[in-house]
VOMIVEX-304477 format. One record per residue: residue number from 1; residue in one letter; x, y, z of N, C-alpha, C in turn. Coordinates in steps of 0.1 Angstrom, whole numbers, plus 5000, padded with zeros to 4 digits. Example, Ala and Ser with C-alpha at 12.3 -4.5 7.8 and 13.67 -1.06 7.14 Angstrom:
BEGIN
> 1:a:5132:4943:5078:5123:4955:5078:5132:4967:5078
> 2:s:5128:4978:5071:5137:4989:5071:5129:5000:5079
//
This chain:
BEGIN
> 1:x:3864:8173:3526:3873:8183:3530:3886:8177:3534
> 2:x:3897:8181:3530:3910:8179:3534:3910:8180:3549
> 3:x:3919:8170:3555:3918:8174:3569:3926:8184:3569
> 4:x:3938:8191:3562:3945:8202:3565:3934:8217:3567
> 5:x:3927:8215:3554:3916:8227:3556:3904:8225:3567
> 6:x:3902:8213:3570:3891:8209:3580:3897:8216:3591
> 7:x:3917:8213:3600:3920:8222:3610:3918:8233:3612
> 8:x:3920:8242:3592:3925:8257:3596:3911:8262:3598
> 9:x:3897:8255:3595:3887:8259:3599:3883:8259:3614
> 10:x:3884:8247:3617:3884:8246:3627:3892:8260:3639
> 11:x:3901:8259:3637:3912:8270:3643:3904:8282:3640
> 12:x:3902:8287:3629:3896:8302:3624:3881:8302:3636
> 13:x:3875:8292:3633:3861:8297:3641:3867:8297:3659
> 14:x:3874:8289:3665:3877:8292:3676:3884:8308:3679
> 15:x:3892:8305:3670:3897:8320:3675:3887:8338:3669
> 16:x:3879:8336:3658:3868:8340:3663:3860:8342:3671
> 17:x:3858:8329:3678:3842:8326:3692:3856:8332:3704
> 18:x:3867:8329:3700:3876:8335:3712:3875:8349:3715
> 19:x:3875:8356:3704:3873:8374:3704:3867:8382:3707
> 20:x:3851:8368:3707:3841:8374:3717:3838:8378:3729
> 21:x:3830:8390:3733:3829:8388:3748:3816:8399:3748
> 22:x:3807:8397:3755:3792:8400:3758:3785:8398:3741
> 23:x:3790:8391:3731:3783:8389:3723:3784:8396:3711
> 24:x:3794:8405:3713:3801:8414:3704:3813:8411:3695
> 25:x:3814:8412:3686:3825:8406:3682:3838:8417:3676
> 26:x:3850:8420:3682:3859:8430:3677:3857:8429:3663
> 27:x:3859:8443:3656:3866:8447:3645:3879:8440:3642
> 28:x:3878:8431:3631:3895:8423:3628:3901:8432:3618
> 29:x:3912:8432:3614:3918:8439:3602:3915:8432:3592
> 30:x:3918:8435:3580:3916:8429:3568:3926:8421:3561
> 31:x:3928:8415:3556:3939:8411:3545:3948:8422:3543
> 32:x:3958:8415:3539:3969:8426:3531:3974:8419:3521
> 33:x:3977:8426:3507:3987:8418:3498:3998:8420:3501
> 34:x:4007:8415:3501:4022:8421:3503:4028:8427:3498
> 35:x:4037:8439:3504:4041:8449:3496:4059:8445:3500
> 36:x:4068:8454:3497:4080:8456:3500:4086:8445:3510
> 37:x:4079:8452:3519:4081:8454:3532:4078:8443:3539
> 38:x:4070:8434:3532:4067:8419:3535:4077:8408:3538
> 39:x:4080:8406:3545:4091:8399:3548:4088:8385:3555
> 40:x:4093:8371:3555:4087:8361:3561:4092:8359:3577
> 41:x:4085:8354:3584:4089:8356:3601:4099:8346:3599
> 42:x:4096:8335:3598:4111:8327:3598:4119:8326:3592
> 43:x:4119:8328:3578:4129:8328:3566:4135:8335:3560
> 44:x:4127:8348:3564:4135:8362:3561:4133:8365:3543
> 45:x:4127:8356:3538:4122:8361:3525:4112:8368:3520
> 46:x:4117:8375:3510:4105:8384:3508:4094:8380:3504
> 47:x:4081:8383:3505:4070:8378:3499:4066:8377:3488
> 48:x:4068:8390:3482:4066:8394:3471:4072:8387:3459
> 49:x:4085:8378:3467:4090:8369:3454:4088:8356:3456
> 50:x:4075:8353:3462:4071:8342:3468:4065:8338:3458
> 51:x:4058:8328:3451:4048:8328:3443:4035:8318:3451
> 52:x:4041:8310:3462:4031:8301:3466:4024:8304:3477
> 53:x:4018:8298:3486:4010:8300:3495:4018:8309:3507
> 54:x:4004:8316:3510:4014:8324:3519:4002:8327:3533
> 55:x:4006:8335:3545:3999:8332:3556:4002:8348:3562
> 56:x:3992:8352:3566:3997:8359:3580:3987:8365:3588
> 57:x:3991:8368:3596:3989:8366:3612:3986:8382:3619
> 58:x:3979:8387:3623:3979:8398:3629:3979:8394:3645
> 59:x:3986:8398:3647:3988:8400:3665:3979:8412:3672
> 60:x:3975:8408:3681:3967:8422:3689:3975:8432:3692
> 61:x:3972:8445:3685:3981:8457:3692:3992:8462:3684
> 62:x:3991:8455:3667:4002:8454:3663:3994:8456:3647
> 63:x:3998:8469:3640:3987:8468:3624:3990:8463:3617
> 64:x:4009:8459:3620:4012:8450:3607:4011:8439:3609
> 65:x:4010:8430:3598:4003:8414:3600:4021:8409:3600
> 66:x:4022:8397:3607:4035:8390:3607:4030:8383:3597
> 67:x:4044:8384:3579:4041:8377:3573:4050:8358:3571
> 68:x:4040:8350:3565:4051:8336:3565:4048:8329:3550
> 69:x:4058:8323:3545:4059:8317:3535:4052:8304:3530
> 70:x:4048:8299:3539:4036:8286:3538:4023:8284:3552
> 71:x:4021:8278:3550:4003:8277:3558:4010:8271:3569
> 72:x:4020:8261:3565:4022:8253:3580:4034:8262:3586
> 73:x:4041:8270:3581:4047:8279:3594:4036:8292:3599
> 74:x:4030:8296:3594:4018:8300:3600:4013:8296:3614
> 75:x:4007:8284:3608:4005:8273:3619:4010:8272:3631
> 76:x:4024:8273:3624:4033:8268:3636:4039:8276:3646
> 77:x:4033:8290:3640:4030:8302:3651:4028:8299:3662
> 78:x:4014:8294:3658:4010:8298:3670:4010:8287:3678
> 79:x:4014:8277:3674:4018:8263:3686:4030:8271:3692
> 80:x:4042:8274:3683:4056:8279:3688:4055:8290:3701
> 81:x:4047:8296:3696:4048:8312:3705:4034:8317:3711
> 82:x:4039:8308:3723:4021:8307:3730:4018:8318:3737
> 83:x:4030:8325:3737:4026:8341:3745:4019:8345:3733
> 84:x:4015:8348:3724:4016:8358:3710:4003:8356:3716
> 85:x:3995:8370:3714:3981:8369:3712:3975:8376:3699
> 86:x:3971:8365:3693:3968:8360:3681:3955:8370:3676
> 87:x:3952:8381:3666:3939:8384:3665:3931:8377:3659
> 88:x:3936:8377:3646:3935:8370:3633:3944:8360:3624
> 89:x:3938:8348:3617:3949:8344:3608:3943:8346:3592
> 90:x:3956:8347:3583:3948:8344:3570:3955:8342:3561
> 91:x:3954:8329:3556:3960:8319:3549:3952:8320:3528
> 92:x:3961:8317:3521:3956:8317:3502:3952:8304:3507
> 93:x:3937:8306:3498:3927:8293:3494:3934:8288:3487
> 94:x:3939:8279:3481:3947:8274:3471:3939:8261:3464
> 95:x:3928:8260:3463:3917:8251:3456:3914:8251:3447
> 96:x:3914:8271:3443:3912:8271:3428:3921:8277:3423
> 97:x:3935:8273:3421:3941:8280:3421:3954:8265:3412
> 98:x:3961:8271:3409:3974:8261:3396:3983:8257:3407
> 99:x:3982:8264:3419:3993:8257:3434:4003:8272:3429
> 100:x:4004:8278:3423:4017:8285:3423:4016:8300:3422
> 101:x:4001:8300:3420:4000:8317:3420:3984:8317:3426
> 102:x:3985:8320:3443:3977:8321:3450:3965:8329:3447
> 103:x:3954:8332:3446:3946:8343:3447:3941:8347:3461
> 104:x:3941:8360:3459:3940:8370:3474:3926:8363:3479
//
């Protein structure tokens, strides 16, 4: 396993076992593909004319997912903005994939 995928695993199960509490585990949202309205948190581009990997983020309290342009600004979320409380992250498998046209 690539160590880049070895972290974002890593990362995904903690902040899962984080959501827990008496053994329950919240309702997460789901994925979204990007529509319009997709916009990247740092870059201000639209998603939709993105072709490569893409990431995003749902915040607690908040239905729309903050979208970003690659895995490692994603990432870099949530090092950056340690207030954010993070629900969920979710990042394109890009393994089986040509690197340029993600699957959902």
């Amino acid at each position: 396993m690539k160590r880049t995928a070895w972290a974002g695993a890593v990362l995904m199960v903690l902040l899962i076992l984080g959501g827990c509490k008496d053994g329950k585990r919240a309702a997460l949202p789901a994925p979204q593909e990007p529509s319009s309205q997709a916009i990247g948190y740092y870059c201000k581009m639209a998603m939709t004319e993105h072709d490569g990997p893409k990431g995003q983020i749902f915040v607690a309290g908040q239905a729309q997912p903050l979208w970003f342009s690659s895995v490692r600004d994603t990432l870099v979320y949530t090092r950056m903005e340690s207030q954010a409380n993070v629900a969920v992250i979710y990042v394109n498998d890009m393994d089986n994939t040509d690197g340029r046209h993600p699957k959902a």
